[in-house]
C-alpha positions in Angstrom: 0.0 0.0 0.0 1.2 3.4 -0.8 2.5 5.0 2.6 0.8 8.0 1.6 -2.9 7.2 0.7 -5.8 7.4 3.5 -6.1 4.5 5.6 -9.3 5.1 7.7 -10.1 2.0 10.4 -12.9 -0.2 8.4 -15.8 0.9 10.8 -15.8 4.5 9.8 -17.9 2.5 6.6 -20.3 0.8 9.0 -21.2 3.4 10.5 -24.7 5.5 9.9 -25.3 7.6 6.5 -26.5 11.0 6.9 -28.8 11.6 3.7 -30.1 15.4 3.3 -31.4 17.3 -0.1 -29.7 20.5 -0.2 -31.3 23.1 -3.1 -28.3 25.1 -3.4 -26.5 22.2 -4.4 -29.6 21.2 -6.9 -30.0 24.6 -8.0 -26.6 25.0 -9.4 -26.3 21.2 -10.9 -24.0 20.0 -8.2 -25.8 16.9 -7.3 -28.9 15.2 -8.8 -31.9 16.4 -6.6 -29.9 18.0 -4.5 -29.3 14.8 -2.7 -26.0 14.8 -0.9 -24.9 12.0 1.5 -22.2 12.5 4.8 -20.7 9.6 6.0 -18.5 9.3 9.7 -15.5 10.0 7.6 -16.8 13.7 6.2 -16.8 14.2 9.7 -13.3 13.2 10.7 -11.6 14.9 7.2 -13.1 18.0 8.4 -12.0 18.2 12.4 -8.9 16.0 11.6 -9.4 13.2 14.3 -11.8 10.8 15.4 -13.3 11.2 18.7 -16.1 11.0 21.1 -16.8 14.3 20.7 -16.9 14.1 16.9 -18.8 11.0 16.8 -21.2 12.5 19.3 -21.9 15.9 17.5 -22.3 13.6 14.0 -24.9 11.5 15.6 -26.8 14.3 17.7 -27.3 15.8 14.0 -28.5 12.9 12.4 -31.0 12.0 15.3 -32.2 16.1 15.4 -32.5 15.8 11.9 -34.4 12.2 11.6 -36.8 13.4 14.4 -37.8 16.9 12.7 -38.0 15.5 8.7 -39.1 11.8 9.6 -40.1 10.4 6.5 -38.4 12.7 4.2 -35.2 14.2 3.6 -33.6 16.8 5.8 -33.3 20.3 4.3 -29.6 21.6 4.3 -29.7 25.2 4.7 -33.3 24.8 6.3 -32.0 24.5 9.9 -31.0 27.0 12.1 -28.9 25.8 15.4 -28.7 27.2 18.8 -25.9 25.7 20.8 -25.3 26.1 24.9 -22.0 26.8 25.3 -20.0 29.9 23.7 -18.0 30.1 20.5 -14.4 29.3 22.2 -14.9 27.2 25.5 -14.2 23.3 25.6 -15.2 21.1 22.3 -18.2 24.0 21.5 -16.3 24.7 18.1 -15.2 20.8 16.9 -19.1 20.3 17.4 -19.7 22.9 15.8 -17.6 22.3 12.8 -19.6 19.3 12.4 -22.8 20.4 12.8 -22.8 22.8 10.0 -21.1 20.2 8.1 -24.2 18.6 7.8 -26.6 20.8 7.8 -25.0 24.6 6.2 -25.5 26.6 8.9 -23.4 29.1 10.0 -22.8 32.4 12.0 -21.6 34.5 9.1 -19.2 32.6 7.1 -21.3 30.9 5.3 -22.5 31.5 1.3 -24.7 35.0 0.9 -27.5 33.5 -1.3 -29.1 34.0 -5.1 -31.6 37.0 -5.2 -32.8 36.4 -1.6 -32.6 32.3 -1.8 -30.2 29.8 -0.2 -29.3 32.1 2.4 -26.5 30.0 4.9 -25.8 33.0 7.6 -27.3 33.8 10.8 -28.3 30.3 11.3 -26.1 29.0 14.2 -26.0 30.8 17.6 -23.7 30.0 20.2 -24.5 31.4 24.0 -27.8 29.6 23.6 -30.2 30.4 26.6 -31.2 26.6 26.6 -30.7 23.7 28.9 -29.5 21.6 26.3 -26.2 20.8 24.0 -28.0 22.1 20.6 -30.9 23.1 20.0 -32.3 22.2 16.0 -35.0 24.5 14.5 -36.9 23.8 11.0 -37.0 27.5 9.2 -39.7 26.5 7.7 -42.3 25.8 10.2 -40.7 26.5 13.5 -40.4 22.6 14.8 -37.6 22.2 17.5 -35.7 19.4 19.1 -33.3 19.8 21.5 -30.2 16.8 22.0 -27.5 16.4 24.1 -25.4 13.5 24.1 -23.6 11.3 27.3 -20.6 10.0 25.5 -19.8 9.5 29.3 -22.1 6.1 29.0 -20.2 4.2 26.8 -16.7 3.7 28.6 -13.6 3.2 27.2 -10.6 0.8 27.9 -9.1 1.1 31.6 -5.6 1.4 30.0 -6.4 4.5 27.8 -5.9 7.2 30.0 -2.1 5.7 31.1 -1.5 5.1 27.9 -2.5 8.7 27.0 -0.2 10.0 29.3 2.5 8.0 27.9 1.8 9.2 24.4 1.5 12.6 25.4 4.6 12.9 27.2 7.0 10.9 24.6 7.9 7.9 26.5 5.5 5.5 24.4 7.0 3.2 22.6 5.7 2.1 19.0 3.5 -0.9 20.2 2.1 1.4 23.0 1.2 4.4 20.8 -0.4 1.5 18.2 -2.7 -0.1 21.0 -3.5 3.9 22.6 -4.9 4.6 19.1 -7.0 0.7 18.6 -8.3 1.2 21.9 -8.9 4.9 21.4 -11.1 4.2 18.3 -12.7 1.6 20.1 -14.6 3.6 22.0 -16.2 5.9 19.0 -16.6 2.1 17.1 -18.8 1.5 20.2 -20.7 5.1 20.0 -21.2 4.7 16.4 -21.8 1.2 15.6 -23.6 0.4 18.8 -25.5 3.5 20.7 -26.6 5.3 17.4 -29.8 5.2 18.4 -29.6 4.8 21.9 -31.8 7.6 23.9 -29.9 7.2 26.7 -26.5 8.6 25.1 -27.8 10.6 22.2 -30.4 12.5 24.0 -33.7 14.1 22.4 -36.6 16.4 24.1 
């Protein structure tokens, strides 16, 4: 194998496909219908790691998303997102990297529309007066569903956090630094493959 081509771990492909239409993309012929598909791996291309808190803000979009289109696809561009914490404290920007992966929105960085269509600013808030992670609102008719996620619930490997430290501070060894990263991935395997749909990690009210 070429020591230079992507090598993602084979579960990034199991895990769930986030299917949305986007008009933009329809309106200027960049995908049939407008139908565009995200998979895990957009995800980690985007922040540049795999984590629980990537894996985490993927799946809170795609259960948001699932619970305010059920039984059609989601509207990119037709969500605007509140989120809890500010801009620049803790994880609040990889999450929000991700969220507006999937779904366009954005603060003011986002494209300025066609005579008054396809609009992508002024959609995500942070500073949120809510009690939860995100906060997912349908432009069109004003539906809402809030999600947090407890990545805490799905534990990882006793020896990550040692190992971790070992990485971290140089004194790893090859073998160590290989199983940190197994066992590492391991845990957002478990969060993907196993508690997409689990209401008691990936929270909805």
């Amino acid at each position: 194998m070429d020591a230079a081509a992507e090598a993602l771990p084979a579960f990034f492909d199991a895990a769930p496909v986030i299917r949305v239409r986007d008009p933009l993309a329809q309106f200027l012929g960049a995908a049939a219908g407008g139908v565009l598909e995200y998979r895990y791996a957009d995800a980690v291309r985007l922040a540049g790691h795999s984590c629980p808190t990537v894996a985490c803000a993927y799946l809170m979009t795609r259960a948001a998303l699932r619970s305010l289109y059920a039984g059609e696809l989601p509207e990119r561009g037709g969500v605007r997102v509140q989120m809890r914490e500010p801009a620049v404290e803790g994880v609040t920007g990889v999450i929000a990297n991700v969220v507006a992966l999937i779904t366009g929105a954005t603060v003011d960085t986002g494209f300025k529309g066609l005579g008054g269509r396809f609009d992508r600013r002024q959609l995500l808030a942070f500073d949120a007066p809510i009690d939860s992670q995100l906060r997912f609102t349908r432009v069109d008719d004003g539906r809402a569903v809030s999600a947090s996620a407890r990545a805490e619930r799905v534990g990882g490997d006793a020896r990550t956090r040692e190992l971790m430290a070992l990485c971290m501070h140089g004194r790893a060894n090859e073998e160590e630094a290989a199983l940190f990263g197994r066992l590492w991935q391991e845990r957002v395997r478990r969060l993907l493959l196993e508690h997409a749909d689990d209401p008691e990690v990936i929270v909805l009210h």
